[in-house]
MDAnalysis code that builds the backbone (N, CA, C; Angstrom):
import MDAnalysis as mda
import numpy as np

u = mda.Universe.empty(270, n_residues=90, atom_resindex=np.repeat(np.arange(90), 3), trajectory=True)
u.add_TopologyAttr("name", ["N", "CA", "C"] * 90)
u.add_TopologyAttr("resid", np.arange(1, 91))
u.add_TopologyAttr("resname", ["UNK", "UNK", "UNK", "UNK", "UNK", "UNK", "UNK", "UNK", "UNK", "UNK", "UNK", "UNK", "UNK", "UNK", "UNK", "UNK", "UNK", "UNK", "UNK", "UNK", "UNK", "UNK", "UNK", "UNK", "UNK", "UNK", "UNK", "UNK", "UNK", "UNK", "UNK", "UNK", "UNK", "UNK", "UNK", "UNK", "UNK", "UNK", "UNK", "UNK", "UNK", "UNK", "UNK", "UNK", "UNK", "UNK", "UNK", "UNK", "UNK", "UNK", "UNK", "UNK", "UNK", "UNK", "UNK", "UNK", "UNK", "UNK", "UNK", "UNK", "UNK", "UNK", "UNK", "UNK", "UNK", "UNK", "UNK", "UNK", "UNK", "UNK", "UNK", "UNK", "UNK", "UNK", "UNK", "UNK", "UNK", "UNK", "UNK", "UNK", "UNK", "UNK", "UNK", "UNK", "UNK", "UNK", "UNK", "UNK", "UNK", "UNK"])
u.atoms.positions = np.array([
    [45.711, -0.357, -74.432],
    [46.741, -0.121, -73.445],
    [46.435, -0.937, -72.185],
    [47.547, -1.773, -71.487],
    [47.257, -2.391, -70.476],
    [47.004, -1.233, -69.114],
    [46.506, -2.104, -68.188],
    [46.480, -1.531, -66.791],
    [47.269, -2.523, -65.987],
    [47.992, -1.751, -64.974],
    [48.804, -2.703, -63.930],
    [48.429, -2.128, -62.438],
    [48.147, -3.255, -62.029],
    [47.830, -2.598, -60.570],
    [48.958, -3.031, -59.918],
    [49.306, -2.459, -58.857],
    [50.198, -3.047, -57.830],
    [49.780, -2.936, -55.971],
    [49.273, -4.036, -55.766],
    [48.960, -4.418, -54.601],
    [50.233, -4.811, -53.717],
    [49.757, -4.094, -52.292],
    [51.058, -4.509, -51.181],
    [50.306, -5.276, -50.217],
    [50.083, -6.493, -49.679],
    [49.311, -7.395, -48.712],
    [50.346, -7.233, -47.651],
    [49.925, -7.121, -46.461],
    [50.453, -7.006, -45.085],
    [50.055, -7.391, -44.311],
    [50.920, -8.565, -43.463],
    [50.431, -9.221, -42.488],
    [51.492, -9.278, -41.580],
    [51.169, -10.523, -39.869],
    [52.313, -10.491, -39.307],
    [52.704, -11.708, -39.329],
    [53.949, -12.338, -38.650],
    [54.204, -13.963, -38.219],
    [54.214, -14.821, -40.045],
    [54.087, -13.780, -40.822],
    [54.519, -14.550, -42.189],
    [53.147, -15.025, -42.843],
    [52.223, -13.742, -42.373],
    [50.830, -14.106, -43.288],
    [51.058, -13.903, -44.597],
    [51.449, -12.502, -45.341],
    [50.796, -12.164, -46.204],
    [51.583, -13.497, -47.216],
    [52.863, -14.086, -46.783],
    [53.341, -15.281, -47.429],
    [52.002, -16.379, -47.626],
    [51.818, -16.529, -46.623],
    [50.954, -17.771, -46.190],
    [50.032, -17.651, -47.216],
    [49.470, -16.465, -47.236],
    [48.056, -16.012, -48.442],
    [48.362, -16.202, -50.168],
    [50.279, -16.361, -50.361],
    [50.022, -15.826, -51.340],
    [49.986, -17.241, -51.911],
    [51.055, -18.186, -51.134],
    [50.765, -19.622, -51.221],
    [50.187, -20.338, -51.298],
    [48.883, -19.891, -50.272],
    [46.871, -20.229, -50.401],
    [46.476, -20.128, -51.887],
    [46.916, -18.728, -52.104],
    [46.024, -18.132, -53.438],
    [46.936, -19.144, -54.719],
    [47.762, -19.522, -54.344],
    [48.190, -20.060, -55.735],
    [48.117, -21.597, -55.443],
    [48.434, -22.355, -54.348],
    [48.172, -23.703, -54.243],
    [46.660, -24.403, -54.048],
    [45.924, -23.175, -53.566],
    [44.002, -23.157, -54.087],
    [43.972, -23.420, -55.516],
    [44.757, -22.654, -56.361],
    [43.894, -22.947, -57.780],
    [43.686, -21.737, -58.267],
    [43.250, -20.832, -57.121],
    [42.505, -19.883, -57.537],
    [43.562, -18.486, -58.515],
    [45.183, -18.317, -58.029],
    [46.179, -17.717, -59.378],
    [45.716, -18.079, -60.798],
    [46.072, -19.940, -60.664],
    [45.243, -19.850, -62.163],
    [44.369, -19.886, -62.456],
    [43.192, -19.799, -61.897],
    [41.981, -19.251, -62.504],
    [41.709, -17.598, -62.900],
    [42.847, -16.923, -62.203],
    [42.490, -15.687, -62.294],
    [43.330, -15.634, -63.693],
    [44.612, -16.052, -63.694],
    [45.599, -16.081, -64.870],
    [44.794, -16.515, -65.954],
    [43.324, -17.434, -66.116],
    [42.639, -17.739, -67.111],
    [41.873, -16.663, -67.699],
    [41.195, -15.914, -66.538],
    [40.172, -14.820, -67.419],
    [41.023, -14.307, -68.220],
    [39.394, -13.890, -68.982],
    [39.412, -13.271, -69.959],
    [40.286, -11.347, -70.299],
    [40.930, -11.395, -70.484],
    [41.890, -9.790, -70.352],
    [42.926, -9.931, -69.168],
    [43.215, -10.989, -68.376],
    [44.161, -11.132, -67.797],
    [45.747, -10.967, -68.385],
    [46.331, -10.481, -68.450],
    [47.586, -10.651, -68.748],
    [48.972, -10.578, -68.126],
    [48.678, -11.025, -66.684],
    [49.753, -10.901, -65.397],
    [49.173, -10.735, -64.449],
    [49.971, -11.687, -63.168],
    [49.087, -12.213, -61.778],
    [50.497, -12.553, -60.817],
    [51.201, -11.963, -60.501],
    [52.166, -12.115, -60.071],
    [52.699, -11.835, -58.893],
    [53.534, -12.156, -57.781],
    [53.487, -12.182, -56.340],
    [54.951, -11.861, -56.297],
    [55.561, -10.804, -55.396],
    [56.875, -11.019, -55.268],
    [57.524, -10.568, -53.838],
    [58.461, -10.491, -53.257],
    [58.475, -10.650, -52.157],
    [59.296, -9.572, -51.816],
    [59.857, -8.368, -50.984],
    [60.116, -7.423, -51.229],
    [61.406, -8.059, -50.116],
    [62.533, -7.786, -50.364],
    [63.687, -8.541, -49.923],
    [64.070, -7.534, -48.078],
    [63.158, -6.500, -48.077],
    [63.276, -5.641, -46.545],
    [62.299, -5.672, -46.008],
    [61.479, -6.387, -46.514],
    [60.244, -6.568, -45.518],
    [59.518, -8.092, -45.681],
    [59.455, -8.594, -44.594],
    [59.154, -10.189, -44.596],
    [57.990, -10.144, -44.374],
    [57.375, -9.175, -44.357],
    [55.937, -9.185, -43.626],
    [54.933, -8.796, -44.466],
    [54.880, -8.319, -45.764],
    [54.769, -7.806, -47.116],
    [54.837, -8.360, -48.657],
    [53.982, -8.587, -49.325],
    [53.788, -9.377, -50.263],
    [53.735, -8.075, -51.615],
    [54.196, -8.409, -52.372],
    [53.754, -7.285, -53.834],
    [53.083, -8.152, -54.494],
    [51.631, -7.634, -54.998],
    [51.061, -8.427, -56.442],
    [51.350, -7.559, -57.128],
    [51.591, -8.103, -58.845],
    [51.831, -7.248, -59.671],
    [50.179, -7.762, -60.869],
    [49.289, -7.061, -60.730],
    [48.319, -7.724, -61.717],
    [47.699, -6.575, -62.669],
    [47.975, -7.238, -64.174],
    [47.853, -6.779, -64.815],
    [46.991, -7.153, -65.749],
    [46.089, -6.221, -66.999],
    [44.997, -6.237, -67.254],
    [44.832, -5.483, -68.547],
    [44.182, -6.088, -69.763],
    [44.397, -5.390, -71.196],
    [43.242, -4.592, -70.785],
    [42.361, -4.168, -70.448],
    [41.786, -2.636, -70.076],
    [40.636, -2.959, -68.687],
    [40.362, -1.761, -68.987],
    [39.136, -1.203, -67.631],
    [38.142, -2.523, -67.672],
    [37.770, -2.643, -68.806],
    [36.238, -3.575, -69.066],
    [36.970, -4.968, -68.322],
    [38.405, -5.406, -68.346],
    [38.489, -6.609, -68.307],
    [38.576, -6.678, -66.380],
    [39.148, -5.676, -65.891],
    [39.134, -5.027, -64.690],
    [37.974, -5.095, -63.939],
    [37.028, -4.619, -64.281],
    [35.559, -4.753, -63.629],
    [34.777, -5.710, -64.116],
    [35.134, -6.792, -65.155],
    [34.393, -7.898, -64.890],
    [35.028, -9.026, -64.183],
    [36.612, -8.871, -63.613],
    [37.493, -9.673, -63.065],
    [36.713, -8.895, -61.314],
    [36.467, -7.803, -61.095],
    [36.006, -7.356, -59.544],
    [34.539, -7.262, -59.704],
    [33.595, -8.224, -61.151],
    [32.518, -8.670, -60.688],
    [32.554, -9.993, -60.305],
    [33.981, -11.342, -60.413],
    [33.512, -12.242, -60.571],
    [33.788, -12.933, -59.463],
    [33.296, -14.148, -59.059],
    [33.455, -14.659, -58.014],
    [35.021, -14.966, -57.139],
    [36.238, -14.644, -58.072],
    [36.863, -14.834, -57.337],
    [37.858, -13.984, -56.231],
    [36.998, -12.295, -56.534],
    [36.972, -11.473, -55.477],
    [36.286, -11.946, -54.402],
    [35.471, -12.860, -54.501],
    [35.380, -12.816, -53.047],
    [35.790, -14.196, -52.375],
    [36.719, -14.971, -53.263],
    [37.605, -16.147, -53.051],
    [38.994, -15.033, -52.280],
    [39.607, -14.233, -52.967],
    [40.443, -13.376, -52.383],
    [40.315, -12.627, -51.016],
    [39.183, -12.092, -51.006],
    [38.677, -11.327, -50.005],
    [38.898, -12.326, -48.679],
    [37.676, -13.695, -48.897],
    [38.102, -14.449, -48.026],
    [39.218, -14.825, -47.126],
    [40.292, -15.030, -48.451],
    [41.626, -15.513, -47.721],
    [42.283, -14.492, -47.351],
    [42.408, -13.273, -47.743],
    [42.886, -11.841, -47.439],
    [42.336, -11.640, -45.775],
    [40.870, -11.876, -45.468],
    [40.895, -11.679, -44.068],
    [41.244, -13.338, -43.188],
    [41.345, -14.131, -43.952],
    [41.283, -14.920, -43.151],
    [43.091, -15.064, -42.622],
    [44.051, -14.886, -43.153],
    [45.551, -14.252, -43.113],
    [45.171, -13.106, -42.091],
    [44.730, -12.077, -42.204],
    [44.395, -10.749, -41.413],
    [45.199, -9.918, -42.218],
    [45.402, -9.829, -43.324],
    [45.845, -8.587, -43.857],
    [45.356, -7.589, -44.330],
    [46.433, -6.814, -44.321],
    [45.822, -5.320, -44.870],
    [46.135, -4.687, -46.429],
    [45.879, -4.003, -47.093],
    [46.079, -4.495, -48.378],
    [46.515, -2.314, -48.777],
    [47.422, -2.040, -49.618],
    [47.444, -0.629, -50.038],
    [47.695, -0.789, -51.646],
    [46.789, -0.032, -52.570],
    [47.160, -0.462, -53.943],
    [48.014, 0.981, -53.968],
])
């Protein structure tokens, strides 16, 4: 059974955009879209709030989950997450 997380990134002046554009014109979307149990990595934009990003990321189980938040590119995310200044609610 898959897992889906759904992340809300929040920023102001059109960060959490800025981040999501980072995260995918870095490279670093498809690298995450490569691991292993990945099966959805997706960004969408919530049409009443400009200031607000949705990830939709999804995951064929737990194991693939915690070796995706052992691997280095949590803290490629993390990075750009504060470096935007956002705030993040799953």
């Amino acid at each position: 059974m898959s897992i889906a997380v759904h992340i809300f990134y929040t920023g102001k002046g059109g960060s959490a955009r800025a981040f999501a554009e980072e995260m995918t014109q870095s490279g670093t979307v498809a690298k995450i879209r490569a691991e292993e149990g990945n099966e959805r990595y997706d960004y969408f934009f919530p049409m009443d709030n400009a200031e607000t990003v949705l990830l939709v990321d999804q995951w064929r189980d737990q194991a693939a989950i915690d070796a995706h938040h052992a691997s280095p590119m949590m803290k490629t995310i993390s990075e750009l997450r504060e470096k935007h200044g956002l705030s993040m609610k799953v």
